[in-house]
C-alpha positions as CSV (number, residue, x, y, z in Angstrom):
1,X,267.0,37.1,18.2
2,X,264.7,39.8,20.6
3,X,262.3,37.9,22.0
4,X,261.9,40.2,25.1
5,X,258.1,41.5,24.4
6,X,256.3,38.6,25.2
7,X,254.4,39.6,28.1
8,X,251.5,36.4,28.2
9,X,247.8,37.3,28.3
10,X,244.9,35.2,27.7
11,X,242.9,36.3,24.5
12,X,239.8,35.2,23.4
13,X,237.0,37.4,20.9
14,X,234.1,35.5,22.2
15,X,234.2,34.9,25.8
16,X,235.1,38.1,27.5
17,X,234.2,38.5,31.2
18,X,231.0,39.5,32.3
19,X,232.0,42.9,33.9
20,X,233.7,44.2,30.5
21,X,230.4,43.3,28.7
22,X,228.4,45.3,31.5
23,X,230.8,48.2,30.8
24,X,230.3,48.1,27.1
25,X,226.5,48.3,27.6
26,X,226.4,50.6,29.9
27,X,228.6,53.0,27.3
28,X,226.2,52.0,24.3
29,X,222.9,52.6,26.8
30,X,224.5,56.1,28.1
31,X,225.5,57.0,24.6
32,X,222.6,56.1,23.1
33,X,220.1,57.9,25.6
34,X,222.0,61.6,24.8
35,X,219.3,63.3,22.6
36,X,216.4,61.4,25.3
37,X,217.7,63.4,27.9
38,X,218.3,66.7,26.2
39,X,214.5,67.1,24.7
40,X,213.3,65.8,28.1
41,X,215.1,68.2,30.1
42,X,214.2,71.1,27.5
43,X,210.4,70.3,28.0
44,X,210.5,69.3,31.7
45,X,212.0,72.9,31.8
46,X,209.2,74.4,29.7
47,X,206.7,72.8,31.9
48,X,208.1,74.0,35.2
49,X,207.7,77.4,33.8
50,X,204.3,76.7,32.8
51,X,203.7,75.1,36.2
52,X,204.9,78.0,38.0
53,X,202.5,80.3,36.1
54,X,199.5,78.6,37.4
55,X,200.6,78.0,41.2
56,X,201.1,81.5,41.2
57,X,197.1,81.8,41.2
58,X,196.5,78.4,42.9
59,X,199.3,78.7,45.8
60,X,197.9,80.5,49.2
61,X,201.4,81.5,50.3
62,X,205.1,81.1,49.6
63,X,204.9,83.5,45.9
64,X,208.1,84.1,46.0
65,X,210.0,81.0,47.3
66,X,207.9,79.7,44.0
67,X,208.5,81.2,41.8
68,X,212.6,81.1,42.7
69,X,211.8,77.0,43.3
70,X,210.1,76.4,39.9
71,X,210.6,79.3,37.7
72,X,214.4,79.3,38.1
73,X,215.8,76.9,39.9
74,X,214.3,73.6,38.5
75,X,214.4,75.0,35.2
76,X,217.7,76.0,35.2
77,X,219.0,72.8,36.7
78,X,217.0,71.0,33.6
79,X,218.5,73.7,31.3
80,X,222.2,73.2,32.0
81,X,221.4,69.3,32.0
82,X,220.3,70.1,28.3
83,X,223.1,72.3,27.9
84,X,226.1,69.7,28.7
85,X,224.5,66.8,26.5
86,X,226.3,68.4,23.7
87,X,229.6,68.0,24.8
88,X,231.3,65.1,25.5
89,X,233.6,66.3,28.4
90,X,230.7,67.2,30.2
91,X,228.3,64.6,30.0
92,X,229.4,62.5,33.1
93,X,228.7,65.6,35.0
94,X,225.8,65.6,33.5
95,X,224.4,62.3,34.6
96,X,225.0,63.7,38.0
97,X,223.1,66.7,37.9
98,X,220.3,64.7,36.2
99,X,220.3,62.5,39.1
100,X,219.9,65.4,41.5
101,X,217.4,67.8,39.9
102,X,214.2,65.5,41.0
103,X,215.6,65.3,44.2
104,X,216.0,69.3,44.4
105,X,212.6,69.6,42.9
106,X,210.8,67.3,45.0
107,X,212.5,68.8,48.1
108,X,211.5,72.3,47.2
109,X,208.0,70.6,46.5
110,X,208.4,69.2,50.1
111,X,209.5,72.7,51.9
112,X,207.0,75.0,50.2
113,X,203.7,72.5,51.2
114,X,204.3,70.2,53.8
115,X,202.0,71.3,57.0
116,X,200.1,73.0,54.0
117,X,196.2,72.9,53.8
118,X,196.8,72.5,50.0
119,X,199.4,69.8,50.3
120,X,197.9,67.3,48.8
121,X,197.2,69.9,45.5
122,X,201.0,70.0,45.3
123,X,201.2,66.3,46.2
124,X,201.0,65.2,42.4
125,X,204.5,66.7,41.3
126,X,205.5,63.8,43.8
127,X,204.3,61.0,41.9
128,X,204.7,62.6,38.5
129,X,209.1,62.7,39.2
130,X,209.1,59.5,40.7
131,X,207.7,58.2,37.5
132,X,209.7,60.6,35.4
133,X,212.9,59.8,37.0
134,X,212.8,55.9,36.3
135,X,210.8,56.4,32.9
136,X,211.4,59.4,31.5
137,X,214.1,61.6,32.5
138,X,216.8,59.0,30.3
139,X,218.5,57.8,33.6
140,X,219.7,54.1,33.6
141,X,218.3,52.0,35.9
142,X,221.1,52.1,39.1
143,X,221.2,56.0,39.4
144,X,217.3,56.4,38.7
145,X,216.4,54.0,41.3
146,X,219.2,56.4,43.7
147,X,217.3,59.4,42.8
148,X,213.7,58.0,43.1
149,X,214.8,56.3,46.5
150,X,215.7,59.3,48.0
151,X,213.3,61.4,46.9
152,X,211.1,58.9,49.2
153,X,213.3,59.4,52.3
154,X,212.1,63.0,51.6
155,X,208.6,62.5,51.3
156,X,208.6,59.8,54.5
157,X,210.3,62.3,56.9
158,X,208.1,65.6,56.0
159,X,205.3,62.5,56.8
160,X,206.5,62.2,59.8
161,X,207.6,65.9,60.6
162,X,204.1,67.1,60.1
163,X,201.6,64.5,60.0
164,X,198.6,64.2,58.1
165,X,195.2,63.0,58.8
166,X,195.7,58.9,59.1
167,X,193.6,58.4,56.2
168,X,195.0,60.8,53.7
169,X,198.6,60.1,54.7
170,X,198.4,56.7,53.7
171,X,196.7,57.4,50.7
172,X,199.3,59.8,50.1
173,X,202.0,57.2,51.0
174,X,200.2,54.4,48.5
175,X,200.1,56.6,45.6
176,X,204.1,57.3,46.6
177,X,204.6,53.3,46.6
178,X,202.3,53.0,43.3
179,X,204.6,55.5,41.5
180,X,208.0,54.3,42.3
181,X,206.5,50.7,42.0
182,X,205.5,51.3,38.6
183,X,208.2,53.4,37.6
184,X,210.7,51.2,38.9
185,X,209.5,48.3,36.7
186,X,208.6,50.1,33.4
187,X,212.8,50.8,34.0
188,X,214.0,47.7,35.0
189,X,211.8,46.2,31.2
190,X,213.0,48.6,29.0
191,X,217.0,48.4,30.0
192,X,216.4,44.6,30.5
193,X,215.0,45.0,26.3
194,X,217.6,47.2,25.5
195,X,220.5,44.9,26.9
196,X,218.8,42.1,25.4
197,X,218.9,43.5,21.6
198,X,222.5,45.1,22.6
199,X,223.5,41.4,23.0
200,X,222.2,40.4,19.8
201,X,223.7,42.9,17.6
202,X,227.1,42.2,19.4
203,X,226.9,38.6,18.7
204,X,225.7,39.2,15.1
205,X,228.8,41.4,14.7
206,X,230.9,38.8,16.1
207,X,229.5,36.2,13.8
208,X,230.7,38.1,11.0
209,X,234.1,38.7,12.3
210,X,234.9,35.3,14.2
211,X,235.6,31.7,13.0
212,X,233.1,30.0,14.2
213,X,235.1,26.7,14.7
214,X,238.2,27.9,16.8
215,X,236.7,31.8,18.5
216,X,239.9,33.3,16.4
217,X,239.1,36.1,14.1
218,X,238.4,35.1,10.0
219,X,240.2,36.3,7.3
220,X,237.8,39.3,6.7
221,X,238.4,40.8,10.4
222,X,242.1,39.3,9.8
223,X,242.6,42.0,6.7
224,X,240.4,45.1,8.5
225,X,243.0,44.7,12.0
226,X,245.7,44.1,9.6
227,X,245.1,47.9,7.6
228,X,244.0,49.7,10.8
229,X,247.5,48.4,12.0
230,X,249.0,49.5,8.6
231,X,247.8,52.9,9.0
232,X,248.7,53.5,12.4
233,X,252.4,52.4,11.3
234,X,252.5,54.7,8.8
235,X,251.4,57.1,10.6
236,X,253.4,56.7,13.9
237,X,256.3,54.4,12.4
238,X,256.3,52.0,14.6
239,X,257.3,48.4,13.6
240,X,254.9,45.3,13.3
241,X,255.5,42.3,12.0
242,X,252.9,39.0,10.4
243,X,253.2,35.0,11.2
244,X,251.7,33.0,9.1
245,X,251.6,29.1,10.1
246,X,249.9,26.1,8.6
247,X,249.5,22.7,10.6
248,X,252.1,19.6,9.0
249,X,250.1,17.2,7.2
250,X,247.1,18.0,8.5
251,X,245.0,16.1,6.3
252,X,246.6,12.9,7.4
253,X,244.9,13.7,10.8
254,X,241.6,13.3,9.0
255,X,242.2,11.0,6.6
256,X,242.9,8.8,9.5
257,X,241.2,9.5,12.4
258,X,238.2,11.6,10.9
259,X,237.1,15.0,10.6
260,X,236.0,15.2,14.0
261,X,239.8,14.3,15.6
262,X,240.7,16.7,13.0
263,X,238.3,19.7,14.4
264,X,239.8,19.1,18.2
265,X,243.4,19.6,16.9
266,X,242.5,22.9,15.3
267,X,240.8,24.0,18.3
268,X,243.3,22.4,20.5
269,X,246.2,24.7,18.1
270,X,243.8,27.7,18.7
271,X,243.7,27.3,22.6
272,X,248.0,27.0,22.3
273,X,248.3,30.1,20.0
274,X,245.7,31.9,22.6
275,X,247.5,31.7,25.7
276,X,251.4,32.3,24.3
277,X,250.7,35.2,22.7
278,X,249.9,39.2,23.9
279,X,246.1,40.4,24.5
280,X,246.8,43.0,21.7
281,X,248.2,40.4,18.9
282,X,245.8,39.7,16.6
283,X,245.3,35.8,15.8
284,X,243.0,34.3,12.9
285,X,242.3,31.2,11.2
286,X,242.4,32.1,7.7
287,X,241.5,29.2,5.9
288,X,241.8,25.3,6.5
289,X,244.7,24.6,8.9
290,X,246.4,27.7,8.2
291,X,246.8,30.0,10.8
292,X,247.5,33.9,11.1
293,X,249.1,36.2,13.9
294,X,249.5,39.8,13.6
295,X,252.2,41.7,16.2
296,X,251.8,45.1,16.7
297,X,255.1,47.1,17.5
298,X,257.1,44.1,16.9
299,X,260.3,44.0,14.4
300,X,260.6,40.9,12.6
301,X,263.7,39.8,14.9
302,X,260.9,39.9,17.1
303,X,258.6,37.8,15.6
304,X,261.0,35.5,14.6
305,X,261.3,34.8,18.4
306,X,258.2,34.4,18.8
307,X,257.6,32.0,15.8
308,X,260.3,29.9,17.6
309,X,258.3,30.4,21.2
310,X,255.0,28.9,19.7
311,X,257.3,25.9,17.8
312,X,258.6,24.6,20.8
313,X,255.1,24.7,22.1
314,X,253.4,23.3,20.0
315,X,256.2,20.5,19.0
316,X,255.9,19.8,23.1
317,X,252.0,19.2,23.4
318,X,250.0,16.3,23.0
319,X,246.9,16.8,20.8
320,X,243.7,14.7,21.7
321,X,243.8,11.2,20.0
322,X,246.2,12.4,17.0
323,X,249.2,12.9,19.5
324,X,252.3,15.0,18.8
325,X,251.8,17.5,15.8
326,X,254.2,20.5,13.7
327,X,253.7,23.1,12.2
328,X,255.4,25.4,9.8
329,X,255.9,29.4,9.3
330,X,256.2,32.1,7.5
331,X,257.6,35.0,9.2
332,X,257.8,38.9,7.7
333,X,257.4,42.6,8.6
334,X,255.8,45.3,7.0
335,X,257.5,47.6,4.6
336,X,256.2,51.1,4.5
337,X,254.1,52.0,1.8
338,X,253.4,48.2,0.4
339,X,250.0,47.0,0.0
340,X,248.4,44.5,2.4
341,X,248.4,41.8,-0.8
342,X,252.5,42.3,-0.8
343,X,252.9,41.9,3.0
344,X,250.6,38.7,2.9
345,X,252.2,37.4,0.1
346,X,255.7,37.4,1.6
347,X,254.2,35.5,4.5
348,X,253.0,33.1,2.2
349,X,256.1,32.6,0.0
350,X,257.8,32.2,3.6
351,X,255.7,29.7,4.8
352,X,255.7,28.0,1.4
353,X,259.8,28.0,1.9
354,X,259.1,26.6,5.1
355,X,257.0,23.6,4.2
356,X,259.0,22.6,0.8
357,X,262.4,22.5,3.1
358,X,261.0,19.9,5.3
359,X,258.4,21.2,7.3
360,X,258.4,22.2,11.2
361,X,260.7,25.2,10.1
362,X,260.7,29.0,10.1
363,X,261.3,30.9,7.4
364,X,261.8,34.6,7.3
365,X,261.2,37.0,4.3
């Protein structure tokens, strides 16, 4: 009897720790702002040409420099952001890039009209990106906040490098504050929104896949795990293997200490199956006191070990009130090619077996 995979890790659908649901959202939320950020960057890019049209009969010096600044080097930073949206390898690059191009812009902004007479005509392409980056541009909050923050550095050292009249540098300094104020809060509303209804459509969709009793799966996500598993075996041809256990005489427990006694020692058996079994075995409560575990890459030798693992657990723990409890199992592997209705079956003519030879047994089919 093999009983050598049995590496221990906690497992629990419901409760996961905060940083993997931070992870997930931040996935969904980059994922899900793709097409946002191409058609922005294809019409920031169109405006930047359109910009650079007019300065060229507004600006007093610097033609050329503009036109290089904000006829091709803008555009074509917004152009290849655009351009790496529609491919997946390239779209953490891409959030990069994205992050720097209002920092380039404003910069070249900064080096063609500070000291300038017609700085403060310029000025508004400022405030404009700061609000763009946080609001706009599809940036999450963290690295739009980065970008917008140090697009300010830039503004408060060419205020300082050549300073304006005291008046209109701080009017020039309040509208800079009012922008990334703004911005910076239209940002931190809309992600805070868009975590908020992320987190309701995972719990909805693990409402519909967890027992609400014990956090194990239900029968219905039970059966979906158990043919993605099926596939992948016949596919690959790797072993795995079913358990399928039911509580001994349960209903004694709530005939004589209530329901309620009876609802600890199922969570109680729950909390023991969670915490002798792998992360990636699958464990449901498919009906009653009967209990399922699915093994991936496990033979049934195997799983017959670790039938006999969770026995002498659960034979050795002391359930609230109700004291010292069995159980009984079916054991069984998968045969290529057999339905999921023949594999369950076996497991439940095991079990069956199990229970009719005296109960706290394991049975193998």
């Amino acid at each position: 009897m093999d009983n050598t995979r049995r590496p221990r890790a906690l497992w629990d659908p419901l409760h996961r720790e905060d940083t993997a649901v931070q992870q997930a959202f931040d996935a969904w939320h980059r994922q899900a702002r793709i097409p946002q950020v191409r058609y922005v960057a294809l019409l920031t890019a169109l405006m930047y040409l359109l910009f650079s049209a007019v300065e060229q009969s507004v600006a007093a010096d610097l033609h050329s420099e503009r036109l290089v600044a904000h006829a091709m080097l803008v555009p074509g930073l917004l152009l290849a952001v655009a351009a790496m949206s529609l491919r997946a390898p390239l779209q953490r690059p891409m959030w990069a890039l994205l992050m720097v191009a209002p920092v380039i812009a404003n910069g070249a902004n900064l080096y063609l009209n500070t000291g300038s007479p017609q700085f403060l005509v310029f000025a508004p392409e400022i405030y404009l990106s700061i609000m763009w980056t946080f609001a706009i541009s599809g940036l999450p909050l963290r690295p739009a906040t980065m970008a917008a923050t140090a697009i300010v550095a830039l503004v408060i050292v060419a205020a300082f490098r050549d300073p304006m009249q005291g008046e209109l540098i701080q009017l020039h300094l309040l509208w800079v504050l009012a922008a990334f104020s703004f911005g910076a809060l239209s940002a931190f509303m809309l992600e805070h929104a868009r975590k908020h209804s992320f987190l309701q459509q995972r719990q909805l969709e693990r409402s519909a896949q967890v027992d609400e009793l014990t956090s194990l799966w239900n029968r219905a996500h039970i059966e979906r795990l158990f043919e993605a598993e099926r596939a992948r075996t016949e596919r690959y041809g790797e072993p795995f293997s079913v358990i399928l256990m039911d509580i001994d005489h349960f209903k004694a427990v709530n005939d004589t200490w209530g329901h309620s006694a009876g609802d600890r020692v199922l969570r109680q058996f729950a909390d023991l199956l969670r915490q002798n079994l792998r992360e990636v075995d699958a464990i449901g409560r498919i009906g009653g006191e009967e209990f399922f575990v699915l093994l991936p890459q496990t033979s049934v030798a195997q799983a017959q070990g670790v039938a006999y693992d969770l026995q002498a657990r659960i034979n050795a723990f002391d359930f609230e009130t109700v004291g010292r409890r069995t159980a009984s199992f079916g054991v069984t592997e998968y045969r290529p090619g057999e339905s999921r209705v023949d594999t369950f079956d076996r497991a439940d003519q095991a079990l069956y077996a199990a229970k009719k030879n005296g109960r706290d047994r394991i049975e193998v089919r």
